[in-house]
C-alpha positions in Angstrom: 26.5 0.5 -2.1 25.5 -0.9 -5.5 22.3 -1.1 -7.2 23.6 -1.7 -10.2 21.4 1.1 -11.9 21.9 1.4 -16.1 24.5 4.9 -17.0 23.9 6.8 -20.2 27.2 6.8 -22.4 25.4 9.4 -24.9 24.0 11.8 -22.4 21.3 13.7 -23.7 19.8 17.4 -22.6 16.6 16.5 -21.6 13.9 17.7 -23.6 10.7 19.6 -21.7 7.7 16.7 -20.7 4.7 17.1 -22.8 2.9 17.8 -19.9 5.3 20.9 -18.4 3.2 23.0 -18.3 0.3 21.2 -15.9 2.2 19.2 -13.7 3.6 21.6 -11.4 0.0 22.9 -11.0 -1.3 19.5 -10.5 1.6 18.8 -7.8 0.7 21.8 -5.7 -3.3 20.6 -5.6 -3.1 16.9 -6.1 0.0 15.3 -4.5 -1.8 14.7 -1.4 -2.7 11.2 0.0 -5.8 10.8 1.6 -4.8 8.0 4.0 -2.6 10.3 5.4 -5.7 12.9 6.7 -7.2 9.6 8.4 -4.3 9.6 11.4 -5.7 10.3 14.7 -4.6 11.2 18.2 -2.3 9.3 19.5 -3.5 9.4 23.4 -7.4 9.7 22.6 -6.7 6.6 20.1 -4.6 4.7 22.9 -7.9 5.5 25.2 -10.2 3.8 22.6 -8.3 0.7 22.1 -8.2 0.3 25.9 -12.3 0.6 26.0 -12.4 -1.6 23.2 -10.2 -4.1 24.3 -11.5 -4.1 27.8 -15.0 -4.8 26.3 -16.6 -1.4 27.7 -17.8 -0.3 23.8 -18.6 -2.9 20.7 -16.8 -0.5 18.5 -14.0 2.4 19.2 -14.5 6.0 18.1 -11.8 7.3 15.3 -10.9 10.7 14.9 -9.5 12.6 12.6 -8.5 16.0 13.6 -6.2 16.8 10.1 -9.4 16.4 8.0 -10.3 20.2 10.5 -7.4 21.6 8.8 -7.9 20.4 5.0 -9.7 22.9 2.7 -11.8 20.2 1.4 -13.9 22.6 -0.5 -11.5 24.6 -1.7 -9.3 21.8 -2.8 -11.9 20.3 -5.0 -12.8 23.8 -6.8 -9.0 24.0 -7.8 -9.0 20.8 -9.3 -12.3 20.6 -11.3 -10.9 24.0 -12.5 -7.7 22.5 -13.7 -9.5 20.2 -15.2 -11.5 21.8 -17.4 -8.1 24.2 -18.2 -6.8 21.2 -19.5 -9.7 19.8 -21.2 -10.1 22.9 -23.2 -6.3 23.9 -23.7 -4.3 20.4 -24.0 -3.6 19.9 -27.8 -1.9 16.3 -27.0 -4.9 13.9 -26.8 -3.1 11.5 -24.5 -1.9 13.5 -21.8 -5.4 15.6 -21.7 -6.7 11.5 -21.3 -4.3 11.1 -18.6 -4.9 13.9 -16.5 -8.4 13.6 -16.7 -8.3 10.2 -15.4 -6.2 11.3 -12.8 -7.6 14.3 -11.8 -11.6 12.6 -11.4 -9.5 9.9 -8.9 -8.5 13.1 -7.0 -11.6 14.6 -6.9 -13.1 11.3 -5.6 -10.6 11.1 -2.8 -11.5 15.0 -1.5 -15.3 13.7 -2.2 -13.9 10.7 0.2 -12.3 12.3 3.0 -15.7 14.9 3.0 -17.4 12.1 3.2 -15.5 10.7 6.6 -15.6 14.7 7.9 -19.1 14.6 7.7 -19.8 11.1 9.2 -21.3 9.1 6.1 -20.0 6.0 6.3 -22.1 4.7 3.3 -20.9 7.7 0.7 -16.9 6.8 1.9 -17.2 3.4 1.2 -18.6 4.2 -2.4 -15.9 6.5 -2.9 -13.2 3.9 -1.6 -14.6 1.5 -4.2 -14.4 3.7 -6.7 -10.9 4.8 -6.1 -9.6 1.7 -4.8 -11.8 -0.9 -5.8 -13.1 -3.9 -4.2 -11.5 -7.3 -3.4 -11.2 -10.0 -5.5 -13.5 -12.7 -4.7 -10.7 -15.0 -5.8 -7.8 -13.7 -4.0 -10.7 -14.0 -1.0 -11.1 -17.9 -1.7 -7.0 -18.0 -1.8 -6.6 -15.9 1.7 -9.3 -18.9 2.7 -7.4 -21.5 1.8 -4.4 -20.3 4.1 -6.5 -19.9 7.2 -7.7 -23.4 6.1 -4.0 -24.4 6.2 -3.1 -23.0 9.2 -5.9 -24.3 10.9 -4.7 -28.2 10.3 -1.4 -27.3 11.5 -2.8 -26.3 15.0 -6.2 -28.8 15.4 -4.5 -31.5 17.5 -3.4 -28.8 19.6 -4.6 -30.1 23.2 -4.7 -26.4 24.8 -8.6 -25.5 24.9 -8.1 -21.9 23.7 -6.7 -22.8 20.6 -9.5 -25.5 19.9 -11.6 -22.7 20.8 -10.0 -20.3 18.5 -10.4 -22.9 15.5 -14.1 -23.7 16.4 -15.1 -19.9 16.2 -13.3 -19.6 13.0 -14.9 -22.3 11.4 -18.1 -21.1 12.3 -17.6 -17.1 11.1 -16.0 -18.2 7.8 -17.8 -21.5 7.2 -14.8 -23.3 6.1 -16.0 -27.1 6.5 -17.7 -26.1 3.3 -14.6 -24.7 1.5 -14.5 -26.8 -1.7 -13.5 -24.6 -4.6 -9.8 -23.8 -5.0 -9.1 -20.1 -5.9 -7.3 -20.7 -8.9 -4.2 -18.5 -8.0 -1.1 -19.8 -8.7 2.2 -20.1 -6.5 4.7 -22.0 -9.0 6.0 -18.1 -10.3 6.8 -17.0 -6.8 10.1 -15.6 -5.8 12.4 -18.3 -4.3 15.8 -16.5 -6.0 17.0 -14.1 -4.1 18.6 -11.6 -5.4 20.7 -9.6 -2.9 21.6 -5.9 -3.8 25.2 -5.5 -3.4 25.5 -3.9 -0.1 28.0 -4.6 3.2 25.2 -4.6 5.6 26.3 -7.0 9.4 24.6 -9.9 9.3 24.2 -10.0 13.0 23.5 -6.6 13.4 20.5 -4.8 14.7 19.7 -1.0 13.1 17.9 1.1 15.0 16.2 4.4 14.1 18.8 6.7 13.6 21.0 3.9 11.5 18.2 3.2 9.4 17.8 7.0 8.9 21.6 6.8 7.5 21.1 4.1 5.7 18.5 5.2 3.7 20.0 8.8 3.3 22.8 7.2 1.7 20.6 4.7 -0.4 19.1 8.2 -1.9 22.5 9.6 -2.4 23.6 6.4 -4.5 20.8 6.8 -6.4 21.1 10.6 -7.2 17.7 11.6 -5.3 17.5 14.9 -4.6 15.0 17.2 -2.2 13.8 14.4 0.0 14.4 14.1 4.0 14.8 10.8 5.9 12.8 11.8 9.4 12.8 9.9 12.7 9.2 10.0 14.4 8.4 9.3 17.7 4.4 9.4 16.5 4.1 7.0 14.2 4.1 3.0 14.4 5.2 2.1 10.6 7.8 3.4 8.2 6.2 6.0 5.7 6.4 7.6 2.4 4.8 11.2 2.0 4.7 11.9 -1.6 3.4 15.4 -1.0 5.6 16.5 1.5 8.4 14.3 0.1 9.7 12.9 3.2 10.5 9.1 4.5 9.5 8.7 7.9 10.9 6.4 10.4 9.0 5.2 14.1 11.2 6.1 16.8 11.4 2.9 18.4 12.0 1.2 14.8 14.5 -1.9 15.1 15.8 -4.0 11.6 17.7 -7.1 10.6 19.9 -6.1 8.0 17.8 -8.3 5.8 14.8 -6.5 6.6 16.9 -3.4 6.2 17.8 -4.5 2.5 14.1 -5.3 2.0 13.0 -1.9 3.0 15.8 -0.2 1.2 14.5 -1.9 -2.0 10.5 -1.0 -1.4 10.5 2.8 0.2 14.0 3.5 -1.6 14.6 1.6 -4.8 10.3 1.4 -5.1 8.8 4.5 -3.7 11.4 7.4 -3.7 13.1 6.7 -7.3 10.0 5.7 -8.9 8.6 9.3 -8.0 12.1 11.0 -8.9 12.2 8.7 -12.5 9.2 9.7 -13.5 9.5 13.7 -12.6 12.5 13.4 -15.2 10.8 11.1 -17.8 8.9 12.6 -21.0 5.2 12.6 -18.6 6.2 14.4 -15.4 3.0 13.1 -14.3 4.5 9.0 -13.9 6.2 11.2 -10.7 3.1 11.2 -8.7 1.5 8.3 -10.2 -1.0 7.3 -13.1 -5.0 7.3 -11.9 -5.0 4.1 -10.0 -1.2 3.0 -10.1 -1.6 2.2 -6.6 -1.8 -1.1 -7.5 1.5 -1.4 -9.2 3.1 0.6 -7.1 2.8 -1.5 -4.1 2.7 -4.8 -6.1 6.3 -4.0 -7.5 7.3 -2.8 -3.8 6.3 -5.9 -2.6 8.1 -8.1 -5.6 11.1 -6.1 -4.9 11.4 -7.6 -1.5 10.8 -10.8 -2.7 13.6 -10.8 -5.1 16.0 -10.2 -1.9 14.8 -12.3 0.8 12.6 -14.9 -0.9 9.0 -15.9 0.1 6.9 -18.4 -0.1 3.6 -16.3 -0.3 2.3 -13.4 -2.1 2.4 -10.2 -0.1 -0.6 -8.7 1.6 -2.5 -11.1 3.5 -4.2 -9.4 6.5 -5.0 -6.2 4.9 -6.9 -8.7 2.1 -8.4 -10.5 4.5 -9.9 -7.7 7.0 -10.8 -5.9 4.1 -12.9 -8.5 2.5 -14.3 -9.8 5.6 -15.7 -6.1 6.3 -17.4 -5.9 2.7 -18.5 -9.1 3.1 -17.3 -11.5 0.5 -18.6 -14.5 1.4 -22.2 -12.6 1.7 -21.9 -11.5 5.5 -21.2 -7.5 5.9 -19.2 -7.0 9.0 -18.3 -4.1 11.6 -15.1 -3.5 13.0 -16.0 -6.3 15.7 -16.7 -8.8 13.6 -13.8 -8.6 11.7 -11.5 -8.0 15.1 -13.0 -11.1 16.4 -11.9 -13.0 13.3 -8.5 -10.9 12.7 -7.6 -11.9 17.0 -8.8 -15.2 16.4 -6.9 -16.3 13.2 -3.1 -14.5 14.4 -3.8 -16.3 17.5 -3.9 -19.7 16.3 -0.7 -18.6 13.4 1.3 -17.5 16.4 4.6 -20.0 16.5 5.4 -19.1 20.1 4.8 -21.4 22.7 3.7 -19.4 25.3 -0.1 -19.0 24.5 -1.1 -16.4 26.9 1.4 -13.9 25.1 0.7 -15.3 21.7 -3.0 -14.2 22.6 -2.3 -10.4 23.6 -0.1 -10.1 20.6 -3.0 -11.4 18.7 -5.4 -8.8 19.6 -3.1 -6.0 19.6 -2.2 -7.1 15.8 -6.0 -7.5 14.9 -6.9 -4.6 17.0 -3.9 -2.3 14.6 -5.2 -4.0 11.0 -9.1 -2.8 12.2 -8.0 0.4 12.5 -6.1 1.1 8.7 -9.5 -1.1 7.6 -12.2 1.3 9.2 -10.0 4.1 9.3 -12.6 6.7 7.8 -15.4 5.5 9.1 -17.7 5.3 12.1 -16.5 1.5 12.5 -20.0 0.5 13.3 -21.5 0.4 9.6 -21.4 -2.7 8.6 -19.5 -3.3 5.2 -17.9 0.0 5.2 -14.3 0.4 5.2 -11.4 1.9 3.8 -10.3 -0.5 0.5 -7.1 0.6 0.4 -5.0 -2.0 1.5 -6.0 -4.5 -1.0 -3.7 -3.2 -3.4 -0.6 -5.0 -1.8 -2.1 -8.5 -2.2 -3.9 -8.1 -5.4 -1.0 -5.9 -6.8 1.5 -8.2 -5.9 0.1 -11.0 -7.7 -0.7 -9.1 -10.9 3.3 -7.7 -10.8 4.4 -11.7 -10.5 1.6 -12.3 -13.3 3.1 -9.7 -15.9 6.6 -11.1 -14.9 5.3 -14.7 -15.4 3.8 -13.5 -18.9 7.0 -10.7 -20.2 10.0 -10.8 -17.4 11.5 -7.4 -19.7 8.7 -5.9 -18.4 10.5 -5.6 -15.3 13.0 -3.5 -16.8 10.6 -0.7 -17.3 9.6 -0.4 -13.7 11.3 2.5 -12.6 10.2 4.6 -15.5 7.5 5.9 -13.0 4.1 5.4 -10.9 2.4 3.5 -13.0 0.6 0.1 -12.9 2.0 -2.9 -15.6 -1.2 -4.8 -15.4 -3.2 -1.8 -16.6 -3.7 -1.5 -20.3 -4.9 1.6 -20.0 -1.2 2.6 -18.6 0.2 0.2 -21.0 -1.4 2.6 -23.3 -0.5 5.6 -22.1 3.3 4.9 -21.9 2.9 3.3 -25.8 1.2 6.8 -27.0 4.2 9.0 -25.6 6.7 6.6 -26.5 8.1 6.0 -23.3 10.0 2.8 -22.6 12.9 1.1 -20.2 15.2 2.8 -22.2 14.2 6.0 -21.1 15.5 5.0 -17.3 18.8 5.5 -18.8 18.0 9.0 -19.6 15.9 10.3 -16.7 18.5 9.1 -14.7 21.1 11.4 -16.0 21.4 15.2 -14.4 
């Protein structure tokens, strides 16, 4: 396959990052992800959706047996210890900046996770704010105006449930009343598509083990080194562990080869090289991310998708939505019920299938799965406490199409490393060190 990635004519011996001699003690503390400590029991999470979707409890009970086997304490003494190391040892004001930033988000997210351990609800939410922040109240009034859309589309539906569906939405999100437009624009979305060079069957259907090639090779093309490809019969999504530097695939995973290309492009072309480019580049740190280049990271993902199959939306949508319905947006604060009974409610009536009765299982399996990565972390019963995360793929997503919009060579610099484009302070960070698109040239090079 081709990505088309730039070569160096003038290779150049790599000179050691100005931050070699912290980031390989940062890695061994800090590369965690907290989301990933949040994963429960398969079978005793099976058993709660079943009480919950049978009605028998208003909420389901989440656990989270890897947060017994995390040295919370321990891990959080390490890195306020490398902190102040740095603080008092670092010469190079910029990179003592940098990891300071980045080593505080850390110590939230070990603050966080302690926080779910010992059942506070209240004190993880703060911490998820902090780290994550909160939804934008305008991207809110956008994710609105969709369900507004998709509401007309289904009102002279002469089935009672979906009347009923629409009647229940209108009345949890007040939308008679929805006046203001968001102010997000759509004109700069991707409707080019630009398709990576790659002899994938159009007809074809890749199943786990072929997708596992696939993206072995991708790596190979790409000159990534160290990572594994896994097939998983335990999870229900395609992952990326940064830590353990693995790709992980469900077991039961099925692709289109466009959705293959899609994926190849965000775990692959996104995830993987951006950590591998920025190991090599002049701030080792840009390999694990900038504080806070979540946003960025998933936006650009998400963009790179776009440029291959097209879209006529910005990425995101449900994780917005659930997330800001729980926080409570438009000034209601909701449990994981409330925003279920939305969530069920809203895929119900998006469904395109004609056969309703289906459309509505599927519906409250799919609302019943987005609860879950909201609340994950929490009791589920407080109400406007949740896990923010997931608002970085909406809200990133338009920021990435906003910097393109604004400076499309900005684009050229995205696989420098994990960091954000729409943050100055990154912005800043790169300027300082001097790193630039031209360096992917060079960090590219073995």
């Amino acid at each position: 396959m081709s990505f088309e990635l730039p070569t160096n004519q003038d290779k150049k011996e790599r000179q050691p990052a100005v931050d070699e001699q912290w980031f390989d003690m940062f890695e061994r503390i800090g590369s965690f992800q907290d989301f990933e400590y949040l994963e429960g029991d398969k079978k005793f999470r099976e058993n709660q959706k079943n009480l919950f979707l049978n009605e028998q409890v208003r909420n389901p009970e989440l656990d989270y047996p890897k947060l017994e086997k995390f040295d919370l304490e321990g891990r959080e003494e390490e890195l306020l210890k490398l902190k102040k190391n740095i603080l008092e040892n670092e010469t190079n004001e910029t990179v003592q900046k940098t990891y300071r930033w980045k080593i505080n988000q850390k110590i939230a997210e070990v603050r966080m996770l302690k926080a779910s351990k010992n059942g506070d609800p209240r004190s993880f939410a703060r911490y998820s704010s902090f780290i994550y922040g909160e939804p934008d109240k305008d991207v809110f009034q956008f994710d609105l105006e969709e369900i507004a859309e998709a509401i007309k589309e289904k009102e002279n539906s002469d089935d009672f449930r979906v009347l009923f569906a629409i009647r229940r939405l209108k009345e949890s999100l007040n939308l008679d009343t929805l006046s203001e437009s968001s102010g997000i624009e759509k004109e700069f979305l991707p409707h080019k598509k630009r398709i990576l060079q790659y002899p994938f069957e159009a007809s074809k259907k890749y199943n786990a083990q072929e997708i596992r090639n696939e993206f072995s090779e991708a790596m190979d093309e790409l000159g990534v080194e160290g990572w594994q490809v896994l097939v998983d019969e335990n999870i229900k999504a395609i992952s990326v562990s940064q830590e353990k530097k693995n790709v992980r695939i469900p077991e039961n995973k099925k692709l289109t080869s466009l959705e293959l290309k899609k994926l190849i492009a965000h775990e692959i072309k996104t995830h993987v090289l951006r950590r591998e480019s920025g190991e090599r580049s002049k701030l080792k740190l840009l390999g694990l991310g900038l504080d806070r280049y979540l946003l960025g990271e998933e936006g650009i993902s998400a963009f790179e998708e776009q440029s291959i199959g097209g879209s006529d939306s910005f990425a995101g949508f449900d994780g917005h939505l659930a997330i800001s319905l729980a926080v409570g947006l438009d000034g209601n604060k909701r449990d994981f019920r409330d925003v279920f009974n939305i969530l069920r409610d809203f895929f119900f009536i998006r469904s395109k299938s004609k056969d309703l009765q289906k459309s509505w299982e599927n519906a409250k399996v799919g609302a019943w799965n987005r609860c879950v990565r909201t609340f994950r972390g929490t009791n589920c019963s407080e109400k406007g406490a949740c896990l923010t995360r997931d608002i970085v793929y909406r809200e990133g997503n338009i920021n990435t199409w906003i910097v393109i919009k604004g400076n499309d060579r900005e684009e050229l610099k995205f696989s420098v490393g994990k960091y954000d484009p729409a943050n100055p302070r990154h912005i800043w960070i790169l300027e300082q060190l001097g790193i630039s698109d031209d360096d992917l040239v060079q960090t590219l090079d073995k």
